[in-house]
N, C-alpha and C positions, 0 to 999 in steps of 0.2 A: 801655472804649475800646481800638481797638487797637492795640499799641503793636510800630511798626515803624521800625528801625534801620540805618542802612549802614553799613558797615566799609569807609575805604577807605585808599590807597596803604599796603598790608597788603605790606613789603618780600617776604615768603618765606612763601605759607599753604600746612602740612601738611594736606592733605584726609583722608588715607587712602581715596583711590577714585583709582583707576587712573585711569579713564578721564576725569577730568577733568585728571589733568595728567601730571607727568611720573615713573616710577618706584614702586615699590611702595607708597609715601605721597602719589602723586599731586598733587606739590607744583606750584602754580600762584605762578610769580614777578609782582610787582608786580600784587599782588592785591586784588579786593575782597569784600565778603560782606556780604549783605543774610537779615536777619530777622526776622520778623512774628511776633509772640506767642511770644519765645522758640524759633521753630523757623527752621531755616535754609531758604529760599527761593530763594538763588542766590550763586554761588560763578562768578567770573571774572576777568577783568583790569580793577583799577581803574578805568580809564578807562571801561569801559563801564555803572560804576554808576547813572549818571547817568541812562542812559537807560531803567535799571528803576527807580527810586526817585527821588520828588521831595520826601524826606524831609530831615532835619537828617542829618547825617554826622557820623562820631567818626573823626579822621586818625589812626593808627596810625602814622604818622613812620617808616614803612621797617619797622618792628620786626617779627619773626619772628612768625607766629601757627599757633600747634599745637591738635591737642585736647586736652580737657582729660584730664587722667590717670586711669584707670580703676582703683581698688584693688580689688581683688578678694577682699582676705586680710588681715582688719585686726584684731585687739586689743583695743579700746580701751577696753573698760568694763571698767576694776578700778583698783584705788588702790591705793596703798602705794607702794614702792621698792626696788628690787632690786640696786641699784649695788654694794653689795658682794659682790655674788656675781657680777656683771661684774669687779671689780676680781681676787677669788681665781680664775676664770675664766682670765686675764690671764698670773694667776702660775703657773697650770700645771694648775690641776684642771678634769676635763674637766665639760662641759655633760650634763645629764640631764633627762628629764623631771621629777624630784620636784620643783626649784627653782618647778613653778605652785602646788603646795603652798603655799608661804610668800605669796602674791597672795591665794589663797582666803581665807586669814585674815585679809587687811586688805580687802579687798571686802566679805565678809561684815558688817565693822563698820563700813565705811562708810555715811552717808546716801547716800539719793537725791541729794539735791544733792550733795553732791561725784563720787558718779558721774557725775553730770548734765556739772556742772562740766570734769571732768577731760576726758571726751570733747568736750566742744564745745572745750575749749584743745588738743586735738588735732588736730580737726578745720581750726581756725584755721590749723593752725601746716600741716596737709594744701594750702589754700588757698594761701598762701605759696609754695609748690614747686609749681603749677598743678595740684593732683590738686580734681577737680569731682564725684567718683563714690564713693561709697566702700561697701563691704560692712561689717557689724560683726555679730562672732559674740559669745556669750554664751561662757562659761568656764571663768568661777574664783569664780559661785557656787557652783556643784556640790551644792546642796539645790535642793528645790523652789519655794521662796519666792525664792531670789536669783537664780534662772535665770532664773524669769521675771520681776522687777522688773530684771533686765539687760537682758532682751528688750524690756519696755516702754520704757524708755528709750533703748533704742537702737533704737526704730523713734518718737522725736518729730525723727533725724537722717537718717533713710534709709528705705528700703521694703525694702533687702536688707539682712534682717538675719537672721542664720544660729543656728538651737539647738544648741550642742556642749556639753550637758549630758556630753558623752562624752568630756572634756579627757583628764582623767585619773583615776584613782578616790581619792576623797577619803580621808582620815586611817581617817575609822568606818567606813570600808567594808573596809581595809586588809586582810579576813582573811575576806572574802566577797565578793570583787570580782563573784560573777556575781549579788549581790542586789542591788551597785549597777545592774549591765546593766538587770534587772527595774527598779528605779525609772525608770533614764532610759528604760523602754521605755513605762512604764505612768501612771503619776503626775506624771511631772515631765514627758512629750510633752503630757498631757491641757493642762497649766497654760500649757503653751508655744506651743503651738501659732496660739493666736489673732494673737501676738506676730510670727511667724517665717515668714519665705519659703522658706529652708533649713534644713537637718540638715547634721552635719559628724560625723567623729568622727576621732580621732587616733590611726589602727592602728599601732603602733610596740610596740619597746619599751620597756616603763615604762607604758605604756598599755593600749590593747586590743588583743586577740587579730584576728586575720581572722574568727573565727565570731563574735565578740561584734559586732563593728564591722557582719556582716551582717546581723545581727538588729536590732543599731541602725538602721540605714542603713531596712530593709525597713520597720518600724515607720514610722517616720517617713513612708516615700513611699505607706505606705496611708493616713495621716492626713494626705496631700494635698503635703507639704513635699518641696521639691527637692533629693538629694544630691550632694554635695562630700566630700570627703577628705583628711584630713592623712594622708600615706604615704611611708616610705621616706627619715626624715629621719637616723635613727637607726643603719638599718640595714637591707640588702637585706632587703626580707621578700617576700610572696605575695599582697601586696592588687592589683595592676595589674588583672590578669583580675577580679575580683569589681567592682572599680571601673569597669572598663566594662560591664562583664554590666547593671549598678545604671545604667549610663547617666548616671554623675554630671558635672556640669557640668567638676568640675575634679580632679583629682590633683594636691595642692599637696604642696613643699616636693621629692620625687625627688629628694635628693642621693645615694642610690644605686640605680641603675638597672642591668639587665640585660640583652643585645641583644635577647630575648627580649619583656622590657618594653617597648623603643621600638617594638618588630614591633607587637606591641599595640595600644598607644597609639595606634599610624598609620592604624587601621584602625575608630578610634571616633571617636565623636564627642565626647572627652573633651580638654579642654585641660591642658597641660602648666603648672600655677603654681608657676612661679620664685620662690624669695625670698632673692636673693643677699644679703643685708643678714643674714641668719641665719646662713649661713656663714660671714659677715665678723666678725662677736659673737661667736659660739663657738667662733673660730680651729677648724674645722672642718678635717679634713685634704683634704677636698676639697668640689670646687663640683661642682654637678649638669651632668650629658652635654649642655646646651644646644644645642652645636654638632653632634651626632647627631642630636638630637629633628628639630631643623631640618632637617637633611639629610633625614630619614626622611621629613619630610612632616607631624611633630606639629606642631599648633597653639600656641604658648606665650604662657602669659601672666607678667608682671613685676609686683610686689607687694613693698613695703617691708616688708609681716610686720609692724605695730608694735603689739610685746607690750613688756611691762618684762620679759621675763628675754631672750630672747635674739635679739632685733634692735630695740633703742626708737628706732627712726627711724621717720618721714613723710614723709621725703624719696626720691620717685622720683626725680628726676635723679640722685642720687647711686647708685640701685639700675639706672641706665641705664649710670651709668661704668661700676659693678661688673659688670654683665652682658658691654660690652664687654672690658674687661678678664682679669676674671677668667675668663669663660665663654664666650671667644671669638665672639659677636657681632658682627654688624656695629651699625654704629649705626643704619640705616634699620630693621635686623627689631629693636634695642631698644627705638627708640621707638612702632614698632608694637607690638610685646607689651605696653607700660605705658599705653596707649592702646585700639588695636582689640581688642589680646589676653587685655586686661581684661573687656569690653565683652561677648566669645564666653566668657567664663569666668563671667560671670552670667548669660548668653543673653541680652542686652538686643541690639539694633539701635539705638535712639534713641541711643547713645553713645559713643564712641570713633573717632565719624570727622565731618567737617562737609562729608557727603553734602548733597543735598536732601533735606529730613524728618527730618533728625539735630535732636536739642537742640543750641541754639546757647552749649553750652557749651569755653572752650578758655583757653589762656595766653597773655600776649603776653611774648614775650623779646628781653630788651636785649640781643640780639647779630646780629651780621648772617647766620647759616646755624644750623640746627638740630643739624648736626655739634658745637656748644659745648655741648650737654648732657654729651656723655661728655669733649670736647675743653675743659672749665676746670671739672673735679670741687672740689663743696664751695663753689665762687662764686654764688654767690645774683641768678640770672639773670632768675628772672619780675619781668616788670613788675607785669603784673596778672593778674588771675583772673576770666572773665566766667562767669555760671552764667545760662543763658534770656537772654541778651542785656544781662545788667547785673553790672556789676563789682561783686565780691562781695571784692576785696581788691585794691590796688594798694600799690607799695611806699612809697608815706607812709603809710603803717597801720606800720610798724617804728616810726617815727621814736618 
């Protein structure tokens, strides 16, 4: 049966399409929004609901309606607890790669269900702060057996789920890192693959080299999968060029960047993944060139990063403050980036805007203008959460 919905007296609805209203988020005031099987079918002024839909109606009481948040860059399968090395973090020691090390060990010994577990309570707590989209990479198995029991499990949550067998190089490999390259090229792609929409790998250092990460990356996109990028989180390095050459979706994390880099970047079709919340964790000495990328004409997307070592948030709105804040944003291009600029950072279109033809996924927010996601940081502002046109969380679910 088909199941068709009106949204109406919708106080302030974020479209993100220009052309239906006002501004780069094409916000249409005193709104309404009709949808037939989950997909959005019409977007206008309240009052004209009526005369497209002689369906039941859900009143929206003025409340704010945005899309639903796009994660791009997420974490989520591994167990254990890293808080004390947040804490020693805190007191003065600086952030490294090794710290995924100490995850691998507890992931490895975890069941299936408490993977299982742990990510669906993340996910929940994702719902909560309006995020409806989410990518999940693999990690911190880093054998062949647990990359792909991460992959299988993190695709009963998502369709984007990412292979980064190429975290970091494990403990046994410590003293032959290029035999790990060979497994994750050879044996542990074969086991992955069926699992996985994307490839990632994490050129830095502490991690991989720019030749390693293109032999990763290349591998990968002949056995069909799409590349992404951790680069640049650590320390200026030389993946920019190869990362677009590769055509990857996204270049995440660029906390240091080169003018050269953003020339780059401007001129691909690669998005720029933000994930202020990592530099907020690792008291980092600095936040990534945001307000260049922008100027230049890059594309940027917004990503809470939630790992347990160095950003365990799931909260976008709070990664919207810090964007404005920290990395000088406006609040219209941060809430596009955690939205639309999610959405171009997994190349979906069904997502991050409530075009026509869009999934009729989004938030409703208990405040009167969208400007309160950066403007009352850490206030717990989603009413609800709709995913296909059915609320999938409202805030009597805390209680």
């Amino acid at each position: 049966m088909t199941h068709t919905v009106a949204f109406t007296n919708i106080g302030q609805l974020v479209t993100n399409n220009e052309p239906l209203g006002e501004g780069m988020l094409g916000v249409i005031e005193n709104a309404g929004l009709v949808a037939i099987d989950g997909v959005v079918t019409w977007v206008g002024e309240s009052k004209d609901v009526t005369s497209h839909s002689d369906v039941a109606t859900v009143d929206m009481h003025g409340r704010v309606v945005i899309p639903g948040f796009v994660d791009s860059h997420s974490h989520i399968m591994f167990a254990g607890d890293r808080s004390q090395e947040f804490a020693a973090r805190m007191a003065g020691i600086p952030y490294s790669a090794g710290g995924i090390k100490t995850t691998v060990n507890a992931t490895r010994a975890a069941s299936d269900d408490e993977l299982r577990h742990n990510a669906a309570r993340l996910i929940a707590e994702m719902r909560e702060s309006g995020t409806t989209t989410v990518e999940i990479k693999s990690g911190y198995g880093l054998d062949v057996a647990n990359e792909t029991r991460s992959l299988r499990i993190a695709r009963e949550f998502t369709q984007d789920t990412t292979f980064l067998g190429a975290h970091v190089v494990p403990a046994e490999f410590s003293n032959s890192p290029d035999d790990y390259v060979d497994l994750v090229c050879e044996a542990m792609l074969n086991e992955c693959v069926p699992y996985s929409t994307w490839i990632d790998v994490f050129c830095d250092i502490g991690a991989f080299t720019t030749e390693q990460t293109r032999r990763i990356l290349t591998a990968g996109i002949a056995r069909g999968l799409k590349p992404r990028i951790h680069l640049n989180q650590l320390a200026q390095g030389d993946g920019i060029a190869m990362a677009v050459e590769l055509d990857c979706a996204s270049a995440d994390h660029l906390t240091y960047l080169s003018d050269d880099d953003i020339t780059t970047l401007a001129s691909s079709n690669t998005v720029a993944g933000l994930v202020p919340g990592a530099e907020f964790s690792t008291r980092a000495p600095q936040y990534p060139r945001a307000r260049d990328l922008i100027d230049a004409g890059v594309s940027v997307a917004l990503s809470p990063d939630c790992n347990p070592g160095s950003s365990y948030t799931t909260n976008m709105p709070f990664c919207i403050a810090l964007a404005v804040r920290e990395m000088h944003m406006s609040v219209d291009e941060a809430v596009f980036a955690a939205t639309h600029g999610g959405a171009q950072a997994l190349r979906r279109t069904d997502v991050g805007h409530l075009g026509i033809g869009a999934q009729a996924d989004f938030a409703v927010l208990d405040a009167p203008h969208y400007i309160h996601l950066a403007y009352r940081p850490g206030v717990p502002l989603v009413h609800s959460t709709w995913q296909h046109a059915r609320m999938t969380f409202t805030k009597g679910d805390r209680a």
